[in-house]
PyMOL Python script that loads the backbone (N, CA, C, O; Angstrom):
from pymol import cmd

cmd.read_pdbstr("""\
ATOM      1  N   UNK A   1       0.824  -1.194   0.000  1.00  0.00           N
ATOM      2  CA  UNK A   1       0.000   0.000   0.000  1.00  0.00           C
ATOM      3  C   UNK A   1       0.869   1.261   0.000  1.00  0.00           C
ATOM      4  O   UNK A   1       0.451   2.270  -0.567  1.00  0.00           O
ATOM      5  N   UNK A   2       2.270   1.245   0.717  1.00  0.00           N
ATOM      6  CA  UNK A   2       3.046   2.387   1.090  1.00  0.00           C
ATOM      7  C   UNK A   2       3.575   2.971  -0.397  1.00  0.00           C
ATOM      8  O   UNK A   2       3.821   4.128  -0.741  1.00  0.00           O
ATOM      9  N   UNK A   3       3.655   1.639  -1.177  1.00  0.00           N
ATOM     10  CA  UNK A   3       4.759   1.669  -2.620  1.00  0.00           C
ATOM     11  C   UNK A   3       3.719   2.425  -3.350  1.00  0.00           C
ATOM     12  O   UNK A   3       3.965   3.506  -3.886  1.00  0.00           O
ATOM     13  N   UNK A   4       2.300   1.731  -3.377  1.00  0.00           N
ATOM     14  CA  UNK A   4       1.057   2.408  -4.434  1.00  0.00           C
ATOM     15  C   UNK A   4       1.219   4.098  -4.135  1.00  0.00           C
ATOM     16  O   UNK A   4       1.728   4.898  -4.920  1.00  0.00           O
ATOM     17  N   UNK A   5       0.732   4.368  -2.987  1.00  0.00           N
ATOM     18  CA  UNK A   5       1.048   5.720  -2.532  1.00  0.00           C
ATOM     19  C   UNK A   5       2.173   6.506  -3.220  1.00  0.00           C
ATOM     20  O   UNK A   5       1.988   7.620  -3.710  1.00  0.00           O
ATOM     21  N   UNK A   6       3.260   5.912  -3.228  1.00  0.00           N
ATOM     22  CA  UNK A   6       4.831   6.657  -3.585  1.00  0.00           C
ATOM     23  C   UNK A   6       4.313   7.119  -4.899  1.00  0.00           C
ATOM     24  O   UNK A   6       4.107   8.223  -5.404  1.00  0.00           O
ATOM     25  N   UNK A   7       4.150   5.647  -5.344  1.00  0.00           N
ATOM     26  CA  UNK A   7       4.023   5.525  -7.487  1.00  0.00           C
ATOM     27  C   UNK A   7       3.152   6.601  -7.767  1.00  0.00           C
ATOM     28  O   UNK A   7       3.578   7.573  -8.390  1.00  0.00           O
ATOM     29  N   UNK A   8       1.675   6.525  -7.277  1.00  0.00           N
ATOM     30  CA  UNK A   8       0.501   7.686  -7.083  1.00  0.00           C
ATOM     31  C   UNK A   8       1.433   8.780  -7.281  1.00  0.00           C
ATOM     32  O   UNK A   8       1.828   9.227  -8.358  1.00  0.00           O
ATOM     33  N   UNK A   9       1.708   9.123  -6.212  1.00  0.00           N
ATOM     34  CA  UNK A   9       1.929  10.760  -5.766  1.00  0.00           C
ATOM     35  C   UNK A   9       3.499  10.883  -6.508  1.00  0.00           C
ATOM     36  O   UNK A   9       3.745  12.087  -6.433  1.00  0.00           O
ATOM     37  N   UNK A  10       4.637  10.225  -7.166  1.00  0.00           N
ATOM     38  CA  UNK A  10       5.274  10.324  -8.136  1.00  0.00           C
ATOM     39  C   UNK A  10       4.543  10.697  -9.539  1.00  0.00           C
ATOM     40  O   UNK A  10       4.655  11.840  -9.984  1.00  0.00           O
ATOM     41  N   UNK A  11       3.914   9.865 -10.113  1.00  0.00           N
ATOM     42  CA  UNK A  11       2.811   9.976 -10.993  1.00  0.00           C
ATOM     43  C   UNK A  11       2.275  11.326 -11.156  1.00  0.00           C
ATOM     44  O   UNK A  11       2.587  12.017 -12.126  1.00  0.00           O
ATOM     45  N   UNK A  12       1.369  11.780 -10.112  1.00  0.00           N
ATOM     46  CA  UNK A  12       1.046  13.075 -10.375  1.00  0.00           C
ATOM     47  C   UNK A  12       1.601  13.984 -10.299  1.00  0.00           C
ATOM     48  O   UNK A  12       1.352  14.876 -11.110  1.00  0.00           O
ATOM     49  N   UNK A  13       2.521  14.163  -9.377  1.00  0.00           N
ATOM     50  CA  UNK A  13       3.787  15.093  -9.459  1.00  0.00           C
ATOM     51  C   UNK A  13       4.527  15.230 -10.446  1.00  0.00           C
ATOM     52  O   UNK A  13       5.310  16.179 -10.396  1.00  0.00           O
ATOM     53  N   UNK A  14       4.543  14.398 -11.603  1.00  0.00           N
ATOM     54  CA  UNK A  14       5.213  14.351 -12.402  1.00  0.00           C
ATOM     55  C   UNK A  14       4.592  15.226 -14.034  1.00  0.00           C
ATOM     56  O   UNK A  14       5.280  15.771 -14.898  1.00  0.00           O
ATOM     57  N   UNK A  15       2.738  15.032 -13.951  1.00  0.00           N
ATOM     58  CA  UNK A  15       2.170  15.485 -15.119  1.00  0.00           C
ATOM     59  C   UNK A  15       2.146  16.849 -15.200  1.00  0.00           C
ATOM     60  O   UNK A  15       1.445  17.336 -16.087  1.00  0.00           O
ATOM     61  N   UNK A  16       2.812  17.642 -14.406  1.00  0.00           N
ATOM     62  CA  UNK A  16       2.833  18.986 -14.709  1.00  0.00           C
ATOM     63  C   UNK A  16       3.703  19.195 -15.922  1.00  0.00           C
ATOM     64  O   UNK A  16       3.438  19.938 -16.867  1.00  0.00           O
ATOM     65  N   UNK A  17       5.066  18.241 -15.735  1.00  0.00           N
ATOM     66  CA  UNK A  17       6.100  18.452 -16.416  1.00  0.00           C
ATOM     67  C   UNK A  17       5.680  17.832 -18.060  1.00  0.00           C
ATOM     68  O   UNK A  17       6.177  18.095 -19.155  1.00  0.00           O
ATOM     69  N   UNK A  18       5.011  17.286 -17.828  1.00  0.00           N
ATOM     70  CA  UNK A  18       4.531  16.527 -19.303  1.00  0.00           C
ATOM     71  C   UNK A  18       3.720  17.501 -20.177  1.00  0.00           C
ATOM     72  O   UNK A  18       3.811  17.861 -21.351  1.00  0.00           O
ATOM     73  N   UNK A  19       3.023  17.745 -19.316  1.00  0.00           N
ATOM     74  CA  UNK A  19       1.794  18.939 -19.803  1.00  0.00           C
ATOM     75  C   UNK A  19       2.827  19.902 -20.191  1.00  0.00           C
ATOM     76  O   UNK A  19       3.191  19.684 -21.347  1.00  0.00           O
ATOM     77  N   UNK A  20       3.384  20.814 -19.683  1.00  0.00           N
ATOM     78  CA  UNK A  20       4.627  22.186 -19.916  1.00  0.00           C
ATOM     79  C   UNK A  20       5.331  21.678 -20.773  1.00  0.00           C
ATOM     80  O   UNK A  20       6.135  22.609 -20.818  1.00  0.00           O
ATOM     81  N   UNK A  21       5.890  20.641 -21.845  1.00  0.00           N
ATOM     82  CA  UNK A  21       6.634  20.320 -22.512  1.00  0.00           C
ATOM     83  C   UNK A  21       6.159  19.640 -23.808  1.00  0.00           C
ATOM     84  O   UNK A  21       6.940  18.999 -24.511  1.00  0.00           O
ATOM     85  N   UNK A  22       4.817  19.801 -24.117  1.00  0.00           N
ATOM     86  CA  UNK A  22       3.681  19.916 -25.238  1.00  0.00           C
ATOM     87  C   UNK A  22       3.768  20.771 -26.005  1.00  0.00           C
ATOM     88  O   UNK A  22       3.837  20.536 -27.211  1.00  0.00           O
ATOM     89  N   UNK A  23       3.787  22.102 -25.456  1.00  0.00           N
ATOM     90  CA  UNK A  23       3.876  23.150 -26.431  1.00  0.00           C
ATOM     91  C   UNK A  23       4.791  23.146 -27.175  1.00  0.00           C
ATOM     92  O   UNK A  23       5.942  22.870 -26.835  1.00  0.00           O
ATOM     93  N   UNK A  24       4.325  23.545 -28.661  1.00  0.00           N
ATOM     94  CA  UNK A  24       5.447  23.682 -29.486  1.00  0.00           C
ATOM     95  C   UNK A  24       5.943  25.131 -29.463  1.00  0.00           C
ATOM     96  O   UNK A  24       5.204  26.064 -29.152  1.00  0.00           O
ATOM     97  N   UNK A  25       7.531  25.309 -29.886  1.00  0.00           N
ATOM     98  CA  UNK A  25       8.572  26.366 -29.289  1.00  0.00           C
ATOM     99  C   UNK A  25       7.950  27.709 -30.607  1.00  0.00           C
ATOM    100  O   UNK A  25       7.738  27.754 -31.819  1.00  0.00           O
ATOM    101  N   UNK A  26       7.903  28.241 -29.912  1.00  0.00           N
ATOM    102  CA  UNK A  26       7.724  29.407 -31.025  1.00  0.00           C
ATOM    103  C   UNK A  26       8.955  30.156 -31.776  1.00  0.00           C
ATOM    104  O   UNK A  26      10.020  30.593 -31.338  1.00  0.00           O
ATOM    105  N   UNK A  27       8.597  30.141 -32.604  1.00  0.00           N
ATOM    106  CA  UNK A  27      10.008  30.738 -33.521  1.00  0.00           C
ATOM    107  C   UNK A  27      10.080  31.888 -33.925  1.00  0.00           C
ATOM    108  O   UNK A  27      10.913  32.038 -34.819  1.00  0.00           O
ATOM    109  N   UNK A  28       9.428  32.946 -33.564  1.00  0.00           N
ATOM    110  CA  UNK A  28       9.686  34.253 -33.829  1.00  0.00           C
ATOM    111  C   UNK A  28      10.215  35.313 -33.436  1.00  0.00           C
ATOM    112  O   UNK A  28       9.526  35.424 -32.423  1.00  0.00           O
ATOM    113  N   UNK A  29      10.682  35.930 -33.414  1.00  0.00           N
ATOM    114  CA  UNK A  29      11.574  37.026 -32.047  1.00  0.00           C
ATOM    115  C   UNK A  29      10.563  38.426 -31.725  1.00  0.00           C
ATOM    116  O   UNK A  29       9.831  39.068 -32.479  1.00  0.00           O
ATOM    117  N   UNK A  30      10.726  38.506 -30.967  1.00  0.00           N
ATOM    118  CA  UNK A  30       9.587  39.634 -30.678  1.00  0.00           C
ATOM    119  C   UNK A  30      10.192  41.466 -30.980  1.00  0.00           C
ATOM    120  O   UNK A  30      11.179  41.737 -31.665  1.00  0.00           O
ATOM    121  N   UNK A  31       9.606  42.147 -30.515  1.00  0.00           N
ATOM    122  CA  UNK A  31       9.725  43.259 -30.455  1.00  0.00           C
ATOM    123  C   UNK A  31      10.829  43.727 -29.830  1.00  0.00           C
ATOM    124  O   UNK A  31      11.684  44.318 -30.490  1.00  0.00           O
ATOM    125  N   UNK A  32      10.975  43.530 -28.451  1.00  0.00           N
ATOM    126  CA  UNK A  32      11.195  43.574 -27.472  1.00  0.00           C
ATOM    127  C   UNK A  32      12.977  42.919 -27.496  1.00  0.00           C
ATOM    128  O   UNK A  32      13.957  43.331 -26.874  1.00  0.00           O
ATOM    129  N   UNK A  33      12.833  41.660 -28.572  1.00  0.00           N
ATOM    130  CA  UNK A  33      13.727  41.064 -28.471  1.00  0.00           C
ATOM    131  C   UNK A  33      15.076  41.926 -29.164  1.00  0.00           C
ATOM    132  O   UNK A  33      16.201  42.032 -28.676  1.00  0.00           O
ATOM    133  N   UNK A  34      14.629  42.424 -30.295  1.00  0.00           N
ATOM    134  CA  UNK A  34      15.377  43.220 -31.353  1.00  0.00           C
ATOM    135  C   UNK A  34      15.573  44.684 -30.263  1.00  0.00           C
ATOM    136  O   UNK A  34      16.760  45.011 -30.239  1.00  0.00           O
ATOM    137  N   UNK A  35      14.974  45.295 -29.678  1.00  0.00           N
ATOM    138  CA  UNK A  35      15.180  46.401 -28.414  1.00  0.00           C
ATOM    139  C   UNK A  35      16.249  46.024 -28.095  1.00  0.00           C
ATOM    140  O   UNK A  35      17.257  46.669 -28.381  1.00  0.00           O
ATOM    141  N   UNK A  36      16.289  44.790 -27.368  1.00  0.00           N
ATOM    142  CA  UNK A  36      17.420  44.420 -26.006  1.00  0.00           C
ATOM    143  C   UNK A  36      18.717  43.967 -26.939  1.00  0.00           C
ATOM    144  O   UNK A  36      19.830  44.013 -26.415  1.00  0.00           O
ATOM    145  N   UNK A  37      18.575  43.504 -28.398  1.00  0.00           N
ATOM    146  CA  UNK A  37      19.662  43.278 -28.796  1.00  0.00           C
ATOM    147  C   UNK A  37      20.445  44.750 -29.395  1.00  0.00           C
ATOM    148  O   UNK A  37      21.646  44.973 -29.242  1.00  0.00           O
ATOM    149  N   UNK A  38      19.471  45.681 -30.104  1.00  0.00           N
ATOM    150  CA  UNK A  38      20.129  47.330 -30.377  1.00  0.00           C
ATOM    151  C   UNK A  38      20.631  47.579 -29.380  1.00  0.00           C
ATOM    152  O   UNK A  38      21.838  47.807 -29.302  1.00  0.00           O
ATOM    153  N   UNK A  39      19.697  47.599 -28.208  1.00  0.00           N
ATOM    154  CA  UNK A  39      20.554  48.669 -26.999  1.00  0.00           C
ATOM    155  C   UNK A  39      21.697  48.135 -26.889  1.00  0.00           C
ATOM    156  O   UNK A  39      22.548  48.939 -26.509  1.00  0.00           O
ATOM    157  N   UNK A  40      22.140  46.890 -27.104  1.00  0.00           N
ATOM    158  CA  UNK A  40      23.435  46.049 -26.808  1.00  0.00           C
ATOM    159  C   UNK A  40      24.095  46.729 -27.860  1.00  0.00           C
ATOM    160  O   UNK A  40      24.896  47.571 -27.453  1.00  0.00           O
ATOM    161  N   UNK A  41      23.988  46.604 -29.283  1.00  0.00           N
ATOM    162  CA  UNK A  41      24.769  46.982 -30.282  1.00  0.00           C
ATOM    163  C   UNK A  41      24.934  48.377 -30.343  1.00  0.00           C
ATOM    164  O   UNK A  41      25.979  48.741 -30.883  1.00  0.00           O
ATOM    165  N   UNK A  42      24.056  49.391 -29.864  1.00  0.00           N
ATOM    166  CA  UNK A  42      24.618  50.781 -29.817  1.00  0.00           C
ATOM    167  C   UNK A  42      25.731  50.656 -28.103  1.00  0.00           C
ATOM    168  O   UNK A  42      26.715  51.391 -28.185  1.00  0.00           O
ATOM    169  N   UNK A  43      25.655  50.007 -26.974  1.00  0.00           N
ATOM    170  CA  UNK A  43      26.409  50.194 -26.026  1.00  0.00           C
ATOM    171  C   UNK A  43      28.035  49.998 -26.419  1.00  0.00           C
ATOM    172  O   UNK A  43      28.923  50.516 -25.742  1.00  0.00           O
ATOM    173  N   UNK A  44      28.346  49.019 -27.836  1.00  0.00           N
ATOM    174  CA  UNK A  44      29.402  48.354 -28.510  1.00  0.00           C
ATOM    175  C   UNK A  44      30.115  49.373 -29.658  1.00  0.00           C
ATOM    176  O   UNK A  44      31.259  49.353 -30.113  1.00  0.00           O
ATOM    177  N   UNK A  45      28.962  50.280 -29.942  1.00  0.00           N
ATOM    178  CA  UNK A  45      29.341  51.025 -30.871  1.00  0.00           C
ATOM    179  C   UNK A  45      29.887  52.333 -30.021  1.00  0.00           C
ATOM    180  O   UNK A  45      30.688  53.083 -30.579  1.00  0.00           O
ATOM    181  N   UNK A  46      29.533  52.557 -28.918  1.00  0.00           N
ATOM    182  CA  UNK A  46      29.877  53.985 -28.211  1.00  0.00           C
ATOM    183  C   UNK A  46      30.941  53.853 -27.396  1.00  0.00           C
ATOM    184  O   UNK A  46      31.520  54.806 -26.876  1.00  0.00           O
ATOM    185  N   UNK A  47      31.239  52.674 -27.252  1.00  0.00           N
ATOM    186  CA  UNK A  47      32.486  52.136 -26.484  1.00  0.00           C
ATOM    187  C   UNK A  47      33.498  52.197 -27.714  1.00  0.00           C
ATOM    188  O   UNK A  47      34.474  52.924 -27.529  1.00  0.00           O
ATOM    189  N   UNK A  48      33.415  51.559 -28.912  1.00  0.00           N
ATOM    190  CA  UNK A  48      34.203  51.397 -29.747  1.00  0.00           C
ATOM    191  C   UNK A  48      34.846  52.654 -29.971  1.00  0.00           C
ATOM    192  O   UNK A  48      36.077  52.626 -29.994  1.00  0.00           O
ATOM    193  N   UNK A  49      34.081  54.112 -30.197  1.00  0.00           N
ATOM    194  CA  UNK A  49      34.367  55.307 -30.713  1.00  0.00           C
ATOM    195  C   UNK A  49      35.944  55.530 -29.758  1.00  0.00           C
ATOM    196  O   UNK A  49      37.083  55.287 -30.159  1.00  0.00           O
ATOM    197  N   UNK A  50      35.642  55.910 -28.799  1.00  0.00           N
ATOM    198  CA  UNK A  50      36.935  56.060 -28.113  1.00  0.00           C
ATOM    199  C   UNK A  50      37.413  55.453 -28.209  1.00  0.00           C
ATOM    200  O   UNK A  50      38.490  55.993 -28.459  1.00  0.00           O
ATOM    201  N   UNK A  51      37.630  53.917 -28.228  1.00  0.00           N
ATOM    202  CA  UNK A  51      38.703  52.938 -28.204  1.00  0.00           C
ATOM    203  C   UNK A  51      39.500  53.749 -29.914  1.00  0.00           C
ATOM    204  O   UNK A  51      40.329  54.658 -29.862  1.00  0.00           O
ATOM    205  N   UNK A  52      39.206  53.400 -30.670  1.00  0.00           N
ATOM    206  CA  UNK A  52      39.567  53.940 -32.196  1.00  0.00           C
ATOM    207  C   UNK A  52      40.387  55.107 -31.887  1.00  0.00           C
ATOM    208  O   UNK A  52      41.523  55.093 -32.360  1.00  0.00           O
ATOM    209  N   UNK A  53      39.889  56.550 -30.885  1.00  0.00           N
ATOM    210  CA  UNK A  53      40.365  57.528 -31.321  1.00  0.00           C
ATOM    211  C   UNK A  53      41.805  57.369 -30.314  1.00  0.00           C
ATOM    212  O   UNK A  53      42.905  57.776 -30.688  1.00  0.00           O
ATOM    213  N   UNK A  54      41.575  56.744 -29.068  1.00  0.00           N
ATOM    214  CA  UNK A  54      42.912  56.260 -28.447  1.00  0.00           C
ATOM    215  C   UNK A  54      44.144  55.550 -29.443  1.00  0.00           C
ATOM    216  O   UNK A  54      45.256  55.893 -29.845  1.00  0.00           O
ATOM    217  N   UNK A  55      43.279  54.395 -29.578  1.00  0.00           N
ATOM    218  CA  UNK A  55      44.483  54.000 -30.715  1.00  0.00           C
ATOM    219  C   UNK A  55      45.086  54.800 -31.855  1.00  0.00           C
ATOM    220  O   UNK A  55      46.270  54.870 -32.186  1.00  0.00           O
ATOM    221  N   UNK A  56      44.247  55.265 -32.274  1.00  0.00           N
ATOM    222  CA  UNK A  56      44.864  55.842 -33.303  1.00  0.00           C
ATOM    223  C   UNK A  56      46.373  56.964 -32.661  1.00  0.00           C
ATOM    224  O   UNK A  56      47.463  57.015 -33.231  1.00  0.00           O
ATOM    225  N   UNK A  57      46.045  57.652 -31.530  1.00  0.00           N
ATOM    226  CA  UNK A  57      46.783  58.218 -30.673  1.00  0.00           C
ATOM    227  C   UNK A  57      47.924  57.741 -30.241  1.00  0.00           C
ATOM    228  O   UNK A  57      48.912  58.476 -30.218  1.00  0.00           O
ATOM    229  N   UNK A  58      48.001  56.164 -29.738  1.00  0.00           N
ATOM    230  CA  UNK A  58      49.364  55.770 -29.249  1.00  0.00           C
ATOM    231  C   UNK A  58      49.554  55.214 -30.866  1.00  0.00           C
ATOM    232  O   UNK A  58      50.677  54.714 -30.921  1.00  0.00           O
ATOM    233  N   UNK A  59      48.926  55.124 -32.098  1.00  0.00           N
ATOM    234  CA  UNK A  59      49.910  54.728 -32.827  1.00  0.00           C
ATOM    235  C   UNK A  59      50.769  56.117 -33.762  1.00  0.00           C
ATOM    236  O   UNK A  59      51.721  55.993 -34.532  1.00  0.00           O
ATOM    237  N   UNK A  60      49.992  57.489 -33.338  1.00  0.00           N
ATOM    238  CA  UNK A  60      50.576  58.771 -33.662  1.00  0.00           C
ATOM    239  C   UNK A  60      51.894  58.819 -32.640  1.00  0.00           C
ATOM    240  O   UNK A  60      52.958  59.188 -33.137  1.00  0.00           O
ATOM    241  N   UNK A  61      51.867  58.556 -31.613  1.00  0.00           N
ATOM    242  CA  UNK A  61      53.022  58.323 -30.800  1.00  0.00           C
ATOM    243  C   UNK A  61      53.810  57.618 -30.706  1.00  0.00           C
ATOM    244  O   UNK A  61      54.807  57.897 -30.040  1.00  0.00           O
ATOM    245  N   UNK A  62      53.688  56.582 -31.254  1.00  0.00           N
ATOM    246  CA  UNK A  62      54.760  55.356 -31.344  1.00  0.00           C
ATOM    247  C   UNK A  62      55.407  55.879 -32.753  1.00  0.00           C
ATOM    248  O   UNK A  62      56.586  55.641 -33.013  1.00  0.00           O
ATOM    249  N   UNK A  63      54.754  56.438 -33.440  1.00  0.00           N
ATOM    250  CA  UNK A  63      55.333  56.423 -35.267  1.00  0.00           C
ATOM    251  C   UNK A  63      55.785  57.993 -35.378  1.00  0.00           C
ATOM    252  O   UNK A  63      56.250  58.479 -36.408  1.00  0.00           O
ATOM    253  N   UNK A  64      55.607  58.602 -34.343  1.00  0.00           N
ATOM    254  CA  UNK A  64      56.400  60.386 -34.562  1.00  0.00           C
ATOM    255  C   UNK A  64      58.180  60.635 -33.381  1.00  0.00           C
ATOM    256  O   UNK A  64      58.855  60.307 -32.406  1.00  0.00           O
ATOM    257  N   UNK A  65      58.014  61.373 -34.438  1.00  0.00           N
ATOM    258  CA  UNK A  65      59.558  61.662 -33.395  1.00  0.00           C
ATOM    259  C   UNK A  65      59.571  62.276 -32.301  1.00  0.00           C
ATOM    260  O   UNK A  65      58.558  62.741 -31.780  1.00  0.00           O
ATOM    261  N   UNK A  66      60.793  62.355 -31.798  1.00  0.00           N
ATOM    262  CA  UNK A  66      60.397  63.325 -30.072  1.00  0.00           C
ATOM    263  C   UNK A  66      60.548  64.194 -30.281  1.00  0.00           C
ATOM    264  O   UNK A  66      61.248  64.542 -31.232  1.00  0.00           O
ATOM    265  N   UNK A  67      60.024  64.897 -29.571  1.00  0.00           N
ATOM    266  CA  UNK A  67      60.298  66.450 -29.406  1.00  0.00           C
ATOM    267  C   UNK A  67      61.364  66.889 -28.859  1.00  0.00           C
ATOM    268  O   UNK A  67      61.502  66.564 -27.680  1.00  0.00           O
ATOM    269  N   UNK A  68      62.537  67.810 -29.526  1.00  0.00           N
ATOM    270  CA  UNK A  68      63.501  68.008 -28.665  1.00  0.00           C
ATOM    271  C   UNK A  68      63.002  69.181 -27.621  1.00  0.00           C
ATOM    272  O   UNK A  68      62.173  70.016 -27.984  1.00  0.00           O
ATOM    273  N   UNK A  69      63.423  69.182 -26.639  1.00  0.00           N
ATOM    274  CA  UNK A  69      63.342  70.150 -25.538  1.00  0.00           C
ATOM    275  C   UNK A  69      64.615  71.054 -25.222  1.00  0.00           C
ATOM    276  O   UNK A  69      65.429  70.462 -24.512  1.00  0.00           O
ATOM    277  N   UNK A  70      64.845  71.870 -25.449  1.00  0.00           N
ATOM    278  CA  UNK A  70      66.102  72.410 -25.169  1.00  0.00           C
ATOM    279  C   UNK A  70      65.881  73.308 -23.388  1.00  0.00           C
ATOM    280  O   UNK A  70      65.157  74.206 -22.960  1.00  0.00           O
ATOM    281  N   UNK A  71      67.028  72.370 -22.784  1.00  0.00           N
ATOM    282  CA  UNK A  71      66.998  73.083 -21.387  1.00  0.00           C
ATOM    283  C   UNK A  71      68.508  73.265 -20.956  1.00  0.00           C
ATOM    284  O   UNK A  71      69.364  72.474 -21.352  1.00  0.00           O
ATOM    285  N   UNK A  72      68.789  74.267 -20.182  1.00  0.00           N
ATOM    286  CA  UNK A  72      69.685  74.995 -19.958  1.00  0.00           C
ATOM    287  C   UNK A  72      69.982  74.626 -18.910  1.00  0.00           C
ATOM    288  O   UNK A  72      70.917  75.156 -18.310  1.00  0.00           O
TER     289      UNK A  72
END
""", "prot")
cmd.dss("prot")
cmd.show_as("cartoon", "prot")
cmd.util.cbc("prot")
cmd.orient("prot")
């Protein structure tokens, strides 16, 4: 009787998960989805700007000559 009980209440505990895994997956991306991916791609693009104008900077510095300083 103890085992019937277990199996039972395994059993039903279990058809939630059966039921939730019926649905078929939807394949479309939403609104919302294309939002959260721009805001990502403009955060990549505004970061990038400075990175570019730095570099370009240490490679003006690595590729120019020094400045002489004349001190007395």
């Amino acid at each position: 009787m103890k085992t019937l009980r277990i199996l039972l209440s395994m059993a039903v505990g279990s058809a939630s998960v059966v039921y939730a895994t019926t649905a078929a997956p939807s394949e479309s991306t939403g609104f919302l989805t294309y939002c959260f991916v721009g805001f990502f791609a403009i955060i990549i693009v505004f970061q990038l700007m400075p990175a570019m104008v730095l570099f370009a900077g240490m490679v003006k510095g690595l590729f120019s000559r020094p400045e002489k300083s004349s001190t007395k």
